[in-house]
N, C-alpha and C positions, 0 to 999 in steps of 0.2 A: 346637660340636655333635658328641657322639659317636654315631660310624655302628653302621649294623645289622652288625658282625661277627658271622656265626655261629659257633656253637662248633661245627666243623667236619661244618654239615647242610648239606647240597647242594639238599635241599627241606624245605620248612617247612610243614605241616599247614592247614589252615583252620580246624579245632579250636584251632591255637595263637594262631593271627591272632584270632581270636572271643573268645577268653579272654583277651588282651591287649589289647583295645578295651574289656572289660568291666575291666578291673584301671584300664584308664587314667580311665575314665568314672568309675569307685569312688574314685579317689586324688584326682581333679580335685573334687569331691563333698566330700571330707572325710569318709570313710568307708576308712578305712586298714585295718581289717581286713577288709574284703571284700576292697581293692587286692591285699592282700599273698596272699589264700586265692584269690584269680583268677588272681595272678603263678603262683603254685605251682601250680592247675590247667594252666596254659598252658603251662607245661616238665615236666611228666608227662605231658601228653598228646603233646610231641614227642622224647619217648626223652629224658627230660631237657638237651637241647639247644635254644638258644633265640640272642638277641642280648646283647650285653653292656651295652645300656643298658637293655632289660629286669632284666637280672640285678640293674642300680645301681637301676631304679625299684624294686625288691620287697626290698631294701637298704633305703631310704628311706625303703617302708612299712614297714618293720619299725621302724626308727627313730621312727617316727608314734608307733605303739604302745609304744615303750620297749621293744622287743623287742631289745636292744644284742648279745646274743651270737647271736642269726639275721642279725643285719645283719653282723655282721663273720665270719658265717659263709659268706656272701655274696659277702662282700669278697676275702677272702682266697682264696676256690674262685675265683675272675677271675686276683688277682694270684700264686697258686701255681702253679695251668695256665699263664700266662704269653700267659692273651690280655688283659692289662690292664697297663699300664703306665705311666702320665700321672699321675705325681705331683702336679702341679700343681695337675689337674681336681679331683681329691680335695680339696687342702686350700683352695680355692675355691670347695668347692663347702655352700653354706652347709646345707646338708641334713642333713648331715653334722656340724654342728657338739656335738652333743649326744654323739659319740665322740671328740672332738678332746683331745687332753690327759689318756685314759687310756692302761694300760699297750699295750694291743691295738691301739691307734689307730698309736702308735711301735713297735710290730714290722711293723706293715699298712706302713708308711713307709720305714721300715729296708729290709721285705724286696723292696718294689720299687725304692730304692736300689739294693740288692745285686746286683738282677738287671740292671738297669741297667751296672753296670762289666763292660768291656771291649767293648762293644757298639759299633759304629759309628753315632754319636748323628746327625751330620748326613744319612748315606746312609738311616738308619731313618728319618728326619721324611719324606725328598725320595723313598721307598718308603709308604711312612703318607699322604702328600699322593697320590698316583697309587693307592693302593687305594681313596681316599674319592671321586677322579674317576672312577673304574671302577665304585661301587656308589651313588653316592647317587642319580641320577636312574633305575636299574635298580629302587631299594627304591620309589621314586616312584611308579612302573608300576606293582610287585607291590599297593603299599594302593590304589591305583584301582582295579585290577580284583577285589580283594579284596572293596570295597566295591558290583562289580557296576555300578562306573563304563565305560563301554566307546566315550567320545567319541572319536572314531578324528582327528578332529582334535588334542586333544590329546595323546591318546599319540603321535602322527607326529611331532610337532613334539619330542617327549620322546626318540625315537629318533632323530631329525636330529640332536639335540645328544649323545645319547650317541654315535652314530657318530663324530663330530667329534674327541669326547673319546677315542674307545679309537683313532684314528689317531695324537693325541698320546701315548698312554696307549704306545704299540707301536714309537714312535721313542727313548721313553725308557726302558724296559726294556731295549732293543737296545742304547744305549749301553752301561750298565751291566752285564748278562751278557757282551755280546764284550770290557768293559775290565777289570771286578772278577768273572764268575763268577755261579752262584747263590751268595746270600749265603745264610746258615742263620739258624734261629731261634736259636741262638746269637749270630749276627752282628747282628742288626736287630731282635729279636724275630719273634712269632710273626705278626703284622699285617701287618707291613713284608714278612716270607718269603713270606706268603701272594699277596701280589701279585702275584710272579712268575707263577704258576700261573693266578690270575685273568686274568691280562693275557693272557697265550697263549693260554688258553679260547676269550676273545672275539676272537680274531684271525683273519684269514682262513687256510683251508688250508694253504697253503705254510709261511705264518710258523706256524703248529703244528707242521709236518712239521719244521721247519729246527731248532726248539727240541723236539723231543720227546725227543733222543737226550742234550740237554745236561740235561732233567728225570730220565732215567733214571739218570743220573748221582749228578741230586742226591738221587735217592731212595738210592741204594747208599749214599752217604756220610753217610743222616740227617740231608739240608739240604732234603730236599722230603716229600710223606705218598706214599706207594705208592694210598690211595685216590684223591688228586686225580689222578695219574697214568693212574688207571684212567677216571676222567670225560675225561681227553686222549685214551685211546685209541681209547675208543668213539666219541667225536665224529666222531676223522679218521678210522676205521673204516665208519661211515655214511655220511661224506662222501665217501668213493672209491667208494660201491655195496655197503660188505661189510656183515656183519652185525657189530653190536658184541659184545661179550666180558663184559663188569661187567653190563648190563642199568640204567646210567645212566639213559639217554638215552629221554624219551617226546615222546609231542604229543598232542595235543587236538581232535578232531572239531570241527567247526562245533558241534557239540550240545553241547559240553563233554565228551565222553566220553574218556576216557583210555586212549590204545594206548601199550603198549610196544612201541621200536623193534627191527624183526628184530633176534635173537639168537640168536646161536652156540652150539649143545648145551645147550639150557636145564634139562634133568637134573643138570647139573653145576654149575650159574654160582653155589649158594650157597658153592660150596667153593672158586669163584676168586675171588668177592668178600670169602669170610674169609681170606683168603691176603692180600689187598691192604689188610683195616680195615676192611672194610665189612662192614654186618647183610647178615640174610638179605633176599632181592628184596622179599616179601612183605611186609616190614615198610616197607620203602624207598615200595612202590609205596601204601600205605596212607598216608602224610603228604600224598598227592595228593589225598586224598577230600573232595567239597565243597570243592576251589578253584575259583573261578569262571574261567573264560579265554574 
């Protein structure tokens, strides 16, 4: 199963969720081109950022329709950005079959080969394994409440086990940074890099503060994003009592209503979050609209 990697959105719309329950319902159906024109609604309406098994289903649809150069246009926006790399999954994956054995199918193949050498293949699987324990019961919770599911016994039980999993999740990054360092997307790819960052996120305070200085690092050296850095500051920012800086970081009323968390000179925070890779607040805080919590 591949996971909900997003292409580097920190919140994800209800607009996108809605129009990707409506692609998935159209593809299940056998109506492939409304699949594929709901896929495309769904990553326009989230600043063209979405998951990258969304990206392979609206691939796929395209593939339905004999649309061969949208689908490998598809393919290739995953495996050139360098958030796709499972050679495998591709050539088993029979959806697919209908590109296999043209010239595009073997440069699609070639070029995540390529990208593939020099990479530390087993540290990237044993980082790839600890990103999909860290997100896949988190994506669990996000479609339940999505769908306005809110049995507080099962998400408790959903959060016991994530708990679980991000204390394993935090003894095995810790090996790995105090023995080998942050590794780069260079090193493991972009999945595998991204872990690091996820894993410290969800960590308690101290273990943020112990790793915050060894992320700044890797942002200097171009082995971490300066935005995801900016979602660690804020975090441990609030969590000491101060105000955060980026304008990350919200919650949610009892009513659903959406506050962002005190913030630092808020006249200025679009020019520090373009400094760090991030849009402006406004658009940030807009992907929150009509999420149910």
């Amino acid at each position: 199963m591949l996971l909900s990697l997003l292409l580097f959105a920190q919140g994800i719309s209800q607009t996108y969720m809605t129009n990707i329950k409506i692609a998935q319902d159209y593809y299940n159906s056998g109506k492939f081109d409304s699949a594929a024109k709901a896929y495309q609604s769904a990553f326009k309406s989230n600043n063209v950022m979405g998951t990258i098994e969304d990206r392979l289903n609206l691939a796929r649809s395209f593939v339905k329709i004999n649309e061969s150069d949208s689908a490998f246009n598809q393919l290739f926006r995953i495996v050139e950005k360098g958030f796709f790399d499972d050679k495998n999954a591709l050539l088993n994956d029979e959806s697919f079959n209908m590109l296999k054995g043209s010239a595009k199918w073997t440069k699609l193949i070639e070029t995540i080969e390529s990208r593939q050498k020099g990479k530390n293949l087993s540290m990237k699987s044993k980082l790839e394994s600890i990103y999909d324990r860290d997100q896949l019961l988190r994506v669990e919770i996000e479609k339940l409440m999505a769908k306005g599911n809110k049995k507080f016994s099962k998400i408790e039980i959903l959060w016991q086990r994530i708990n679980k999993n991000d204390e394993t999740n935090r003894k095995d990054i810790e090996k790995i940074l105090d023995s080998l360092g942050w590794l780069g997307p260079s090193e493991v790819g972009i999945k595998a890099n991204t872990t690091f960052f996820l894993v410290i996120q969800h960590a308690p305070l101290e273990f943020q503060k112990h790793y915050f200085p060894v992320m700044q690092k890797a942002v200097k050296e171009g082995k971490a994003r300066g935005s995801d850095l900016a979602y660690l500051e804020d975090r441990i920012a609030l969590s000491e009592g101060k105000k955060q800086v980026y304008g990350t970081q919200v919650s949610f009323t009892s009513e659903g209503k959406l506050n962002l968390s005190p913030l630092a000179d808020p006249e200025n925070v679009d020019k520090r979050r373009k400094s760090v890779g991030l849009g402006p607040l406004e658009d940030y805080l807009r992907t929150f609209e009509g999420r149910k919590h």
